[in-house]
N, CA, C and O of each residue as an XYZ file, in Angstrom:
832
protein
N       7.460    -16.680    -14.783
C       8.256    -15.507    -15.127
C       7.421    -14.477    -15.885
O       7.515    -13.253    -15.792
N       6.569    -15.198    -16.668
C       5.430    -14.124    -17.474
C       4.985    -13.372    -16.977
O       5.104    -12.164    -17.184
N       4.104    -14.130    -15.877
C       3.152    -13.042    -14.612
C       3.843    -12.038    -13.953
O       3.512    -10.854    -13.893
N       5.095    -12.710    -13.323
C       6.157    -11.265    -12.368
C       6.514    -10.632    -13.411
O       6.634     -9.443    -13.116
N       6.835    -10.899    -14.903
C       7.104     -9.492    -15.671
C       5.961     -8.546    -16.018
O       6.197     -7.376    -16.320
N       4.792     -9.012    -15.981
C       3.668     -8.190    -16.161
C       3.495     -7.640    -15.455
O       3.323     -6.467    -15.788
N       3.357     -8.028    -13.509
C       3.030     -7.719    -12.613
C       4.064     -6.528    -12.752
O       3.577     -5.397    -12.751
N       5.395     -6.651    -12.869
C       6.391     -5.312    -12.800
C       6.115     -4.258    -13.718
O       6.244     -3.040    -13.591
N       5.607     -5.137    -14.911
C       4.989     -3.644    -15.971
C       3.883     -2.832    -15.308
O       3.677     -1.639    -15.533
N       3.169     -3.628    -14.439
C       1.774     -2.447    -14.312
C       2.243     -1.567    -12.900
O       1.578     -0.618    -12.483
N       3.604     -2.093    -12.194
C       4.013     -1.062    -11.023
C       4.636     -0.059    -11.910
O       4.303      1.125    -11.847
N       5.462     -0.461    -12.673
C       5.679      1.006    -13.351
C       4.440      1.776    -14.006
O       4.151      2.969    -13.917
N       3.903      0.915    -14.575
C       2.662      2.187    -15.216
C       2.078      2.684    -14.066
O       1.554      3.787    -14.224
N       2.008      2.219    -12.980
C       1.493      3.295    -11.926
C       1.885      4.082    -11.509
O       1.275      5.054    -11.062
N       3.229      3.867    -11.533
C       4.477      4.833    -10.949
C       4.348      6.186    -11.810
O       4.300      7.306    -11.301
N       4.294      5.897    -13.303
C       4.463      6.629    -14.340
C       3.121      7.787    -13.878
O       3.265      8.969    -13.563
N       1.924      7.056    -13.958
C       0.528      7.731    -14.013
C       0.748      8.343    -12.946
O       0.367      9.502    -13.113
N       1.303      8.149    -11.571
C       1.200      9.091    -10.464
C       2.026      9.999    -10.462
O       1.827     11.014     -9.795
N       3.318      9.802    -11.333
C       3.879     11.027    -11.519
C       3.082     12.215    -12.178
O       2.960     13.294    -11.599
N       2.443     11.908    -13.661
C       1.790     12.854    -14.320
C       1.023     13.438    -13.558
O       1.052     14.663    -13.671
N       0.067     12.869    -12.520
C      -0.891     13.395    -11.622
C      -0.507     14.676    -10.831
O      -1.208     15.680    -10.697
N       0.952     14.417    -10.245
C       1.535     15.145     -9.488
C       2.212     16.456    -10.224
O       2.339     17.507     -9.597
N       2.533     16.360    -11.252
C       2.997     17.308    -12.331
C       1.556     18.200    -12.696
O       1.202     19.372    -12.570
N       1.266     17.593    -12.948
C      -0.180     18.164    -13.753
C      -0.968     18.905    -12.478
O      -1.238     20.073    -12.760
N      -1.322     18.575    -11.384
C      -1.842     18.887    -10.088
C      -1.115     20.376     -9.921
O      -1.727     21.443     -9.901
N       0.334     20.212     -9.807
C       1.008     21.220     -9.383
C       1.046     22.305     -9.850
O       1.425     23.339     -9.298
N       0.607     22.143    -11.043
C       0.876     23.305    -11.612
C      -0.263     24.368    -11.818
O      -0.288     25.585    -11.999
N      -1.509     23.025    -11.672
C      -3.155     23.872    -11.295
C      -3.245     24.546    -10.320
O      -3.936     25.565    -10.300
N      -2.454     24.045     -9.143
C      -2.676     24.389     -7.724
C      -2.056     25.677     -7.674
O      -2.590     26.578     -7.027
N      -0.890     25.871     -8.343
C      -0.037     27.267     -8.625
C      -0.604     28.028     -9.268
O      -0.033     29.104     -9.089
N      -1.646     28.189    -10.134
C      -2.326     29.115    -10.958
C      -3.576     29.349     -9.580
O      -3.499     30.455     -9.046
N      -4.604     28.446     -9.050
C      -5.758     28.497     -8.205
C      -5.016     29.392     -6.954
O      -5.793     30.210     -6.460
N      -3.905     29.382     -6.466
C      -3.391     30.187     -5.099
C      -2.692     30.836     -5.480
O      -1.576     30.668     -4.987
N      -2.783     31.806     -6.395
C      -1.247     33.165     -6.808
C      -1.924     34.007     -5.896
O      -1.112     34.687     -5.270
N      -3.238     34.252     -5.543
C      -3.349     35.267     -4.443
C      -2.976     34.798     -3.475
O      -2.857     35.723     -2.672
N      -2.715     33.923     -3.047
C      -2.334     33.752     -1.442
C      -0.567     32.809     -1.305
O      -0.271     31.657     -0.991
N      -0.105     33.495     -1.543
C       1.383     32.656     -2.118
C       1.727     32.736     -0.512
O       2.380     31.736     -0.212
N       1.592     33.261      0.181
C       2.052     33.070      1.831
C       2.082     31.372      2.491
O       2.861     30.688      3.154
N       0.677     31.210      1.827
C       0.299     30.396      2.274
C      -0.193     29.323      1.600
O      -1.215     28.711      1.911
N       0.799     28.994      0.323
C       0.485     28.416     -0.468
C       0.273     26.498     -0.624
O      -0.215     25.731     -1.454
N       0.997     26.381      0.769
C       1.428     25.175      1.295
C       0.429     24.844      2.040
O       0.248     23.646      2.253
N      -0.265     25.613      2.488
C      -1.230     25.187      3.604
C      -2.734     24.436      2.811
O      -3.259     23.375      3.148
N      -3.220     25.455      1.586
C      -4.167     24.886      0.533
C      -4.021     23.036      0.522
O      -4.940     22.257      0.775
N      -2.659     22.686      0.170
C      -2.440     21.004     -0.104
C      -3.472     20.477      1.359
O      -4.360     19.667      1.094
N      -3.363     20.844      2.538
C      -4.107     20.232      3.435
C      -5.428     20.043      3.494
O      -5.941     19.169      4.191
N      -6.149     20.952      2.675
C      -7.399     21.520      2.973
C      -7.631     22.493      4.520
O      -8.348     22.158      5.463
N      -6.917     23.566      4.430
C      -6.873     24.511      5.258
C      -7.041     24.261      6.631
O      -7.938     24.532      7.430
N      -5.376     23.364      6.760
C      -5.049     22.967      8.457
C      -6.139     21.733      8.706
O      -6.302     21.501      9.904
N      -6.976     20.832      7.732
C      -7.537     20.138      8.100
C      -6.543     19.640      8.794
O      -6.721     18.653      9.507
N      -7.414     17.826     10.438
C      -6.243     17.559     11.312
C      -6.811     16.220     10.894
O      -6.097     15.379     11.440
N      -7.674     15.670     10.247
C      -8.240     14.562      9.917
C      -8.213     13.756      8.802
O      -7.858     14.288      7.750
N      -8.505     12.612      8.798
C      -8.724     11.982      7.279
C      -9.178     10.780      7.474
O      -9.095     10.190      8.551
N      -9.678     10.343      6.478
C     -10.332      8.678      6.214
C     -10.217      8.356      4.793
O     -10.290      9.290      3.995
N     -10.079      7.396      4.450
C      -9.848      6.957      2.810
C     -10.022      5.722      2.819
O      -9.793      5.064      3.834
N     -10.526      5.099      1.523
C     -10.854      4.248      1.374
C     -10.088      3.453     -0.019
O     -10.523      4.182     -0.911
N      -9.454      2.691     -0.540
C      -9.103      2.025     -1.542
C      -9.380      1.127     -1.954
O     -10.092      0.489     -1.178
N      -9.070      0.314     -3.494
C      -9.124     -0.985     -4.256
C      -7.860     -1.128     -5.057
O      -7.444     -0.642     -6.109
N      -7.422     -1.944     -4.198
C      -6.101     -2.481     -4.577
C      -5.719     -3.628     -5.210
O      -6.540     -4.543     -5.147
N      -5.073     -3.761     -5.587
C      -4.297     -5.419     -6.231
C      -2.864     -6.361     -5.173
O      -1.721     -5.947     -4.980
N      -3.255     -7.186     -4.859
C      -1.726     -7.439     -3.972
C      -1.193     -8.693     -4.166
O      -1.793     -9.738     -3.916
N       0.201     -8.588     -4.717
C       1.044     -9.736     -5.023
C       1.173    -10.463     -3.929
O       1.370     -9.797     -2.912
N       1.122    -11.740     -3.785
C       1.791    -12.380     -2.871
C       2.895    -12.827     -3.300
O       2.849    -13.182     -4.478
N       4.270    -12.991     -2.580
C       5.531    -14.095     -2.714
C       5.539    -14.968     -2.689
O       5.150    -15.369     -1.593
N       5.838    -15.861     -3.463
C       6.140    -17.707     -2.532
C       4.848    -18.284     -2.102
O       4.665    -19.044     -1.152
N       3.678    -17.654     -3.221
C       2.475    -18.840     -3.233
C       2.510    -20.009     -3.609
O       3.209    -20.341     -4.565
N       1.523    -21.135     -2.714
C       1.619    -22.474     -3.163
C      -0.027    -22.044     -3.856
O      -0.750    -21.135     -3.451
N      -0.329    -23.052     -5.054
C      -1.302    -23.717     -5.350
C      -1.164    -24.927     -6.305
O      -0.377    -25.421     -7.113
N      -2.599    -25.156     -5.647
C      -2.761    -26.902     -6.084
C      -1.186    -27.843     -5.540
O      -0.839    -28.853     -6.153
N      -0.605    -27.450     -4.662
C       0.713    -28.565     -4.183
C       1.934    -27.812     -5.228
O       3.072    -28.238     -5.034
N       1.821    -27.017     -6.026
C       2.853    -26.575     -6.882
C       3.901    -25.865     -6.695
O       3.844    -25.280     -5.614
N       5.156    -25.593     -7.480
C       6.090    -25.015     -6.621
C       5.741    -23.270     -6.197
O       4.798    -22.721     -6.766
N       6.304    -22.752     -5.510
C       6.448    -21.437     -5.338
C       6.123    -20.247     -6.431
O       6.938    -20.099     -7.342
N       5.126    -19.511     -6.384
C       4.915    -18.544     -7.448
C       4.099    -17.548     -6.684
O       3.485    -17.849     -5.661
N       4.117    -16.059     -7.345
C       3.779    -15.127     -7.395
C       2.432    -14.770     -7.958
O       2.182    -14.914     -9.154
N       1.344    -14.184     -6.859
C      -0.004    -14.672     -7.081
C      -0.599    -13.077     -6.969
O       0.174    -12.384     -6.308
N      -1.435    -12.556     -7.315
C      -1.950    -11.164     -7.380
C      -3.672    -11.296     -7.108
O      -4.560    -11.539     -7.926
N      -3.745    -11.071     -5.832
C      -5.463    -10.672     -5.425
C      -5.769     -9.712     -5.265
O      -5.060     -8.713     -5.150
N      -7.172     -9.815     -5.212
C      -8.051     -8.146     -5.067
C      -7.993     -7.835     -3.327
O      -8.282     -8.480     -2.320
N      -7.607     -6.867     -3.536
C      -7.638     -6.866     -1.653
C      -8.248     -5.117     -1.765
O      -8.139     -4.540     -2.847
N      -8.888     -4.377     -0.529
C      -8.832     -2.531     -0.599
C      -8.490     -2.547      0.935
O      -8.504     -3.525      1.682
N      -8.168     -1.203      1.244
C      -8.000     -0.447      2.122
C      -8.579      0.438      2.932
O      -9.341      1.236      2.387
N      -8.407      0.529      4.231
C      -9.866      1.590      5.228
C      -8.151      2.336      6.013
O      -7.297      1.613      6.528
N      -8.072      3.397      5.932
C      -7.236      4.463      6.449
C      -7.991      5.298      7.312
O      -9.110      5.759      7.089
N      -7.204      5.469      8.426
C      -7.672      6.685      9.112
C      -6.071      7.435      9.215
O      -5.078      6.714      9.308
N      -5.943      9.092      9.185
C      -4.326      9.511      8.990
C      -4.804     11.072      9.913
O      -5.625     11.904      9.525
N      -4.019     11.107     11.171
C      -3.877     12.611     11.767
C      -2.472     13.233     11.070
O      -1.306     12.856     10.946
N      -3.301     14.448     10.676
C      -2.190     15.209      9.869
C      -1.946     16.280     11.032
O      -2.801     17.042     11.485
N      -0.646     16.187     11.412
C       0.282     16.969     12.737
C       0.510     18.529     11.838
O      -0.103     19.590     11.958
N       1.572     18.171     10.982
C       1.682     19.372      9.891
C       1.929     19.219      8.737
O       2.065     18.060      8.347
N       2.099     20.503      7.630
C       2.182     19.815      6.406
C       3.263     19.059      5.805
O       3.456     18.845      4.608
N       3.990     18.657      6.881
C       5.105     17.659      6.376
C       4.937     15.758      7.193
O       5.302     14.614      6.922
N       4.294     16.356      8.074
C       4.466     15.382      9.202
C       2.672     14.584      9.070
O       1.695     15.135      8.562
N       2.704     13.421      9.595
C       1.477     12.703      9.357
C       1.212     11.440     10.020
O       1.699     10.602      9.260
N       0.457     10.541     11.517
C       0.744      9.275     11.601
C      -1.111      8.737     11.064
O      -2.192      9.211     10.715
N      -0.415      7.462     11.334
C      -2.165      6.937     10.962
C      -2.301      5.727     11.220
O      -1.362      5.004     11.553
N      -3.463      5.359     11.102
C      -4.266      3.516     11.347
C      -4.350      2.785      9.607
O      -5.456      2.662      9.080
N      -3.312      2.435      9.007
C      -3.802      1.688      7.898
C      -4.085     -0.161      8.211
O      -3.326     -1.016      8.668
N      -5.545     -0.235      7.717
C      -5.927     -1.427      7.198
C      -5.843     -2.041      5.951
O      -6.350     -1.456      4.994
N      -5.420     -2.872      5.827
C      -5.221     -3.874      4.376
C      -6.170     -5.132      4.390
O      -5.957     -6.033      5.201
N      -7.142     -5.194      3.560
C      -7.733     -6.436      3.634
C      -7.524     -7.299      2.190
O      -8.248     -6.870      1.291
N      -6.732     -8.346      1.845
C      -7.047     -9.297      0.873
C      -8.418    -10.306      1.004
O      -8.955    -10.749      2.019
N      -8.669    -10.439     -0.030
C     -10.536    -10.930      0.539
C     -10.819    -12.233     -0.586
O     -11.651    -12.532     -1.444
N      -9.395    -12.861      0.091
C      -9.508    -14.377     -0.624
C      -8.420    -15.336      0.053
O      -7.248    -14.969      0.131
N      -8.799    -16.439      0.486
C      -7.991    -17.581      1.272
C      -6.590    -17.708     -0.110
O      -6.763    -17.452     -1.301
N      -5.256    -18.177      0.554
C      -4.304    -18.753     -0.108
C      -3.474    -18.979      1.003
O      -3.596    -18.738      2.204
N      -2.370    -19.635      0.134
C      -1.562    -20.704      1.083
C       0.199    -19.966      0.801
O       0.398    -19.681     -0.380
N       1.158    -19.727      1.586
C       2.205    -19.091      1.513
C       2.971    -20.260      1.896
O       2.865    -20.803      2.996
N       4.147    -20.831      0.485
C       5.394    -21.462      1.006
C       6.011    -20.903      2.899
O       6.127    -19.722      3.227
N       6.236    -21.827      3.620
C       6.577    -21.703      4.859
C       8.305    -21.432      4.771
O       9.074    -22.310      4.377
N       8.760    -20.046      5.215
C       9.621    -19.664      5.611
C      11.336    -21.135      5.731
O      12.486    -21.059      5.298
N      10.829    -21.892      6.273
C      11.614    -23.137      6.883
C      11.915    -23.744      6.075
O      12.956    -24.386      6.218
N      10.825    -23.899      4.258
C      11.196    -25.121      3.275
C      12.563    -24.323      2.976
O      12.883    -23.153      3.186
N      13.253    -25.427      2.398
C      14.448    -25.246      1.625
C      14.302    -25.310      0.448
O      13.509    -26.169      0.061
N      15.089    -24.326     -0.742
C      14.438    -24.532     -2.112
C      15.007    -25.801     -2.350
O      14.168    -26.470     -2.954
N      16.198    -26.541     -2.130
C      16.675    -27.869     -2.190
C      16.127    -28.522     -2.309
O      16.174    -28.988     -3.448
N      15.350    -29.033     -1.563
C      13.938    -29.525     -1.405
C      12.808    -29.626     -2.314
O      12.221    -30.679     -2.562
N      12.422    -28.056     -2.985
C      11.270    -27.776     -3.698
C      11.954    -27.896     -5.371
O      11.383    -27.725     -6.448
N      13.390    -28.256     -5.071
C      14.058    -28.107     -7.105
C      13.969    -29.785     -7.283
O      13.707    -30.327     -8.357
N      14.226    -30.468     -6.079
C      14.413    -31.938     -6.012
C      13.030    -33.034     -5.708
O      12.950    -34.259     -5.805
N      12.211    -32.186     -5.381
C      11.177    -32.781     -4.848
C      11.087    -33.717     -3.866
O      10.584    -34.838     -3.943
N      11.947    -32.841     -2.331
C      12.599    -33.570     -1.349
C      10.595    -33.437     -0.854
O      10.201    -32.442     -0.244
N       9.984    -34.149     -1.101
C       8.800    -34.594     -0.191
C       7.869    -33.173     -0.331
O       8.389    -32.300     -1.025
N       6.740    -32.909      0.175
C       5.600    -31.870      0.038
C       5.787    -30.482      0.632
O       5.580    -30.211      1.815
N       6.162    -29.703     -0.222
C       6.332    -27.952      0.457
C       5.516    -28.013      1.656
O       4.393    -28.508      1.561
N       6.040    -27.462      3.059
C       5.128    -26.733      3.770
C       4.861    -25.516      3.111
O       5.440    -24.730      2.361
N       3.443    -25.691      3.836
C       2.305    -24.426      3.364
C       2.178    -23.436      4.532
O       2.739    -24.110      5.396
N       1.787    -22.184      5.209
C       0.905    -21.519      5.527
C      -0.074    -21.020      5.207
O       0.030    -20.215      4.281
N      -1.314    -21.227      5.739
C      -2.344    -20.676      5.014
C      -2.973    -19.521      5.760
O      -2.940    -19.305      6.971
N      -3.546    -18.826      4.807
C      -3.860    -17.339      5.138
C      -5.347    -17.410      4.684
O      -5.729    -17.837      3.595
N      -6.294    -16.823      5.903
C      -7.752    -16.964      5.616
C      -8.051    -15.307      5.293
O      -7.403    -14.544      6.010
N      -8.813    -14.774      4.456
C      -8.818    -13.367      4.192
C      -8.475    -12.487      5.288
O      -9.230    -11.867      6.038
N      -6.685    -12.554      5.242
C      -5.801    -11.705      6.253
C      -6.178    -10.118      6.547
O      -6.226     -9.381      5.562
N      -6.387     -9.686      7.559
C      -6.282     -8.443      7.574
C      -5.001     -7.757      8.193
O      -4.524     -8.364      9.152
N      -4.423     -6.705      7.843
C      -3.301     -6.414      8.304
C      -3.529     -5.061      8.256
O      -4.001     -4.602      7.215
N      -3.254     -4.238      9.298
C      -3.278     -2.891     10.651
C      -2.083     -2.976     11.093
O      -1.538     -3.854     11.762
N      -1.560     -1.626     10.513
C      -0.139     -0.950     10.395
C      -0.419      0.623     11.643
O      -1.504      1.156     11.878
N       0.411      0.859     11.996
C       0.720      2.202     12.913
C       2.068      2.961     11.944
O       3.285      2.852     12.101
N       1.289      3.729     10.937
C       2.427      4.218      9.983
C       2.623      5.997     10.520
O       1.888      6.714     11.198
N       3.723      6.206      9.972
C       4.643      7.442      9.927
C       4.159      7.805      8.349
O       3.912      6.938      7.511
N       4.074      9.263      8.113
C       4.169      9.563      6.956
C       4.570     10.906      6.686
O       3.941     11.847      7.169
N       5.487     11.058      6.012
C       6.712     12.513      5.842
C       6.459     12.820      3.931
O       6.650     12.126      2.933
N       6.130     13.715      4.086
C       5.954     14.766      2.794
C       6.742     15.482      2.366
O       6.467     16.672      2.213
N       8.125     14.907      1.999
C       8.908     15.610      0.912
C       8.636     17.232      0.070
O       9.116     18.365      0.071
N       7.549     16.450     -0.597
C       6.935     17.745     -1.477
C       5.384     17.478     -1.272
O       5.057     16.316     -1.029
N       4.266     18.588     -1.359
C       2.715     18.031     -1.628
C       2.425     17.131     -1.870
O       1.751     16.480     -1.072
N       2.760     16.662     -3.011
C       2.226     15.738     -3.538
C       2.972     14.267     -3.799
O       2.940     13.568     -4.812
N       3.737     14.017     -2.376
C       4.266     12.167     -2.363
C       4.391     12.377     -0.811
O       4.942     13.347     -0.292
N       3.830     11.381     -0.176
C       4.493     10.740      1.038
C       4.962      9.364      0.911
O       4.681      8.328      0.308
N       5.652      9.738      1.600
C       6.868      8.448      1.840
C       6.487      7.546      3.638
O       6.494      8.173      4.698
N       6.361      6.885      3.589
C       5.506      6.165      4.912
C       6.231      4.624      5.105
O       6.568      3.704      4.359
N       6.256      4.870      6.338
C       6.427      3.626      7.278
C       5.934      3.230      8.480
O       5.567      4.108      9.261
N       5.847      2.020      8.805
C       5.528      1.377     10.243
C       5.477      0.087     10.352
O       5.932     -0.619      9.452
N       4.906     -0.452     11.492
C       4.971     -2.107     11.869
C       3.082     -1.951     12.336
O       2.368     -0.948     12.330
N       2.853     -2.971     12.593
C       1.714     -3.529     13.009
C       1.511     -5.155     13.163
O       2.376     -6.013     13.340
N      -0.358     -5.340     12.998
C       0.271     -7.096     12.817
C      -0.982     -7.486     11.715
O      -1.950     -6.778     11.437
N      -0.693     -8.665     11.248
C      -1.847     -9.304     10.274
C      -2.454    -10.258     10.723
O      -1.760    -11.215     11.066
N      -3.847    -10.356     10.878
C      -4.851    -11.230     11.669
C      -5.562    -12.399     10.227
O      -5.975    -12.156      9.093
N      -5.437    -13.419     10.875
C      -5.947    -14.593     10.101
C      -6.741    -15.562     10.929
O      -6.400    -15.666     12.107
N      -7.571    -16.161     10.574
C      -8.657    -16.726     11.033
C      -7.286    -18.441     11.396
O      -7.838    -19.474     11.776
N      -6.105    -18.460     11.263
C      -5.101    -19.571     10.959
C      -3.786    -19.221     11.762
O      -3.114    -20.152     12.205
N      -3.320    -17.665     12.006
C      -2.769    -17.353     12.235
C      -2.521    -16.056     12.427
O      -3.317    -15.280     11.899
N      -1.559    -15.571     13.089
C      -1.040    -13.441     13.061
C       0.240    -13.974     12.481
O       0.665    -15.094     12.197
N       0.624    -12.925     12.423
C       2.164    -12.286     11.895
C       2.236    -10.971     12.321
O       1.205    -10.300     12.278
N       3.367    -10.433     12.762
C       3.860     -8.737     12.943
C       4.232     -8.540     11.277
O       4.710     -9.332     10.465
N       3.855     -7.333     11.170
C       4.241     -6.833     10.153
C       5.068     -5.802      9.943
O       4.789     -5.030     10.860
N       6.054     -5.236      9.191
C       6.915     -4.096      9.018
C       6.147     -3.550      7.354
O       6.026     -4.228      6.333
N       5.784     -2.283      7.569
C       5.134     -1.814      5.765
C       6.411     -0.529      5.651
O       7.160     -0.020      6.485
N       6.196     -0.330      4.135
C       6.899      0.520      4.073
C       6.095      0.598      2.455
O       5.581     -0.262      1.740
N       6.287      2.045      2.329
C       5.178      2.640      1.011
C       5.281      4.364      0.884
O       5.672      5.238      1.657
N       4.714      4.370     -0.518
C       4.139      5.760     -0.839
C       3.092      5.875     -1.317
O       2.473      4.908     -1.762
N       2.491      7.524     -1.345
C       0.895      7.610     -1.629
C       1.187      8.920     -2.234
O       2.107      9.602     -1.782
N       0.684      9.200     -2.928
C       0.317      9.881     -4.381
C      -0.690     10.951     -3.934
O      -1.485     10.540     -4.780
N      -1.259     11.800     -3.446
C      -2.280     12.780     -3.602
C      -2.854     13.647     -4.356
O      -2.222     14.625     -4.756
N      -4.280     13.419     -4.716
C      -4.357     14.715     -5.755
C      -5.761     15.264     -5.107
O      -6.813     14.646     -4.941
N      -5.465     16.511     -4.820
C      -6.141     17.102     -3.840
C      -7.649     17.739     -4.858
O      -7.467     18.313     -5.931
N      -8.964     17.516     -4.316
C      -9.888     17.535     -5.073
C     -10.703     18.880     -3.825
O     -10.484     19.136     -2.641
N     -11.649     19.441     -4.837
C     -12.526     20.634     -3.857
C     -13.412     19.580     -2.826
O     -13.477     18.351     -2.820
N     -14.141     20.742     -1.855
C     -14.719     20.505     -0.733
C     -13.667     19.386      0.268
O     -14.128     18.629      1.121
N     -12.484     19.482     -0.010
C     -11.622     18.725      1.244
C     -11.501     17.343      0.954
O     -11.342     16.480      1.817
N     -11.571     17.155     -0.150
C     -11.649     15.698     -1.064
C     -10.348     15.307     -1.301
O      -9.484     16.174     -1.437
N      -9.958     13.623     -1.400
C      -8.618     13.972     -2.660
C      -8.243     12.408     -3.087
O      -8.065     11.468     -2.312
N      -8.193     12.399     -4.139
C      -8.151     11.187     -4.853
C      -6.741     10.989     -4.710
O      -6.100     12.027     -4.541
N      -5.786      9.402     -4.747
C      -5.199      8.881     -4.030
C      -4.331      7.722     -4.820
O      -5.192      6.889     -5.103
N      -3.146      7.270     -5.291
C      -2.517      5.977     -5.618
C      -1.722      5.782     -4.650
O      -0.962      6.678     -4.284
N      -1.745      4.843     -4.191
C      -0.665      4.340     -3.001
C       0.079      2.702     -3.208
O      -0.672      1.742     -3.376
N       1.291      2.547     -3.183
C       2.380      1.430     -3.069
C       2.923      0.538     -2.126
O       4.119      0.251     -2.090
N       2.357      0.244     -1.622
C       3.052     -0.335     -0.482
C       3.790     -2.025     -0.289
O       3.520     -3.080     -0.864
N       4.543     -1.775      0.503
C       5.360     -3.137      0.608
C       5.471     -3.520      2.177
O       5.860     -2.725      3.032
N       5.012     -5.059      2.469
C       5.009     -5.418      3.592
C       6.149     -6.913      3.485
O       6.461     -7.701      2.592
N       6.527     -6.707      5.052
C       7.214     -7.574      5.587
C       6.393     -8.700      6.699
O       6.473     -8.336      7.872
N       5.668     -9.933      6.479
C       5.363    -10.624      7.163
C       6.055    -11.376      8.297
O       5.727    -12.549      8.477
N       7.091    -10.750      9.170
C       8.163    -11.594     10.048
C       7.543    -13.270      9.975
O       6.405    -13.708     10.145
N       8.933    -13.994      9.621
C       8.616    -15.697      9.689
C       7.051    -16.144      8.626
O       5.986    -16.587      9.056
N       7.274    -15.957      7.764
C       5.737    -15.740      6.815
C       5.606    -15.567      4.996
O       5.297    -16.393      4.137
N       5.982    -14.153      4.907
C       5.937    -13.659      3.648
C       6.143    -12.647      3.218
O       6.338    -11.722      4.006
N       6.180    -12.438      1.971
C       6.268    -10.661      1.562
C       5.502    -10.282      0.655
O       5.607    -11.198     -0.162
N       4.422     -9.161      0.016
C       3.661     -8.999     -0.495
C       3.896     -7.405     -0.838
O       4.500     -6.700     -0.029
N       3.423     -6.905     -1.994
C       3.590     -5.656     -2.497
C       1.906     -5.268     -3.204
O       1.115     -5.913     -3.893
N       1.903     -3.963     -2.642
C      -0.154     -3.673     -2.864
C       0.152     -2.677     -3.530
O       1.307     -2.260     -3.609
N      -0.842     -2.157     -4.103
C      -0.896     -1.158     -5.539
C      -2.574     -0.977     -5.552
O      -3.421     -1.869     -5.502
N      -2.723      0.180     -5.619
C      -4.475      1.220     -5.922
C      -4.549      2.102     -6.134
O      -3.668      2.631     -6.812
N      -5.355      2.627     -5.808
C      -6.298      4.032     -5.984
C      -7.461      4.009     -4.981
O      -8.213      3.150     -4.519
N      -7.302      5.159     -4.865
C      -8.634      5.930     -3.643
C      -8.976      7.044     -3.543
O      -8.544      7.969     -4.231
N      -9.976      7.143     -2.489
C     -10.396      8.348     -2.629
C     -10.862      8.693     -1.111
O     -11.584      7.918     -0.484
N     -10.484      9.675     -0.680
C     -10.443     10.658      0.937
C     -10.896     11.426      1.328
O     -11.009     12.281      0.450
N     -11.476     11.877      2.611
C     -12.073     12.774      2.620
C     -11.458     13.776      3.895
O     -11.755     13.462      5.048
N     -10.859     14.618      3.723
C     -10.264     15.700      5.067
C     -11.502     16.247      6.008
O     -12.521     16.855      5.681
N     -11.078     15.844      7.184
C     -12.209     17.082      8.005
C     -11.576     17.533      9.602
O     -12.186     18.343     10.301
């Protein structure tokens, strides 16, 4: 219970920090374009850029980890991210996200019963996951500049097994000169028959 309350303290402090980013951003960006207020929306892109690549270092909870034979708990690895994102317009956005965790663990199997795991009806099934990679085909819609809101499915590749995946997330932008832009992103995946896991970082992008 210690760890998932900590783990929930540092999603809010991220939450918190990406708000300030976005506050603070906005209001630079409004002083840097008063000459061009026409087109004041278009600046957030880096001027109609249609491209992007980014790179992250993330943290990612797993659900319903086994270790050492133990019951079910909530486990947090180092995993980063390789993005590629075509920006259609400044609201609209799809893309190639990769997720890599870059450490073996074992996921309670969908099928145990907690009955079972409170009583010690015999040995949890396990799934095990060899440094999973998981490649999403996401949607991403821009409210305002500075939050997208994103979804899609894809699948997660294991040296043990796949899974389809369903993600669903947001990303934070803070748009930097020469077509740059530093980056917090949230995301939450659905492992169909598997698991569930929630990722948390920072990055950094480059428009062209």
């Amino acid at each position: 219970m210690h760890s998932k309350s900590n783990m929930l303290q540092r999603s809010i402090h991220l939450l918190f920090f990406l708000c300030i980013i976005h506050y603070g951003s906005l209001s630079a960006q409004e002083h840097t374009d008063q000459h061009s207020s026409s087109v004041n929306h278009d600046t957030h892109h880096g001027d109609h850029k249609k491209h992007a690549i980014s790179a992250s270092i993330n943290h990612t909870m797993i659900f319903n980890a086994l270790k050492d034979g133990e019951n079910p708990a909530n486990i947090t690895l180092p995993s980063f991210g390789l993005n590629y994102t075509y920006l259609i317009n400044d609201k609209w956005s799809i893309g190639l996200h990769s997720d890599i965790i870059i450490e073996d663990f074992v996921v309670k199997e969908s099928s145990s019963t907690s009955s079972d795991d409170d009583h010690g009806g015999g040995e949890i099934k396990g799934i095990e996951r060899g440094t999973p990679i998981a490649s999403c085909i996401v949607a991403i819609y821009k409210p305002i500049p500075y939050l997208g809101l994103l979804a899609g499915f894809g699948r997660e590749f294991s040296s043990h097994e796949d899974f389809t995946v369903i993600r669903f997330g947001i990303e934070a932008p803070y748009h930097l000169p020469k077509n740059w832009e530093l980056f917090g992103v949230l995301t939450y995946d659905i492992n169909i028959d598997a698991y569930q896991s929630l990722t948390y970082g920072i990055g950094i992008g480059k428009l062209f």
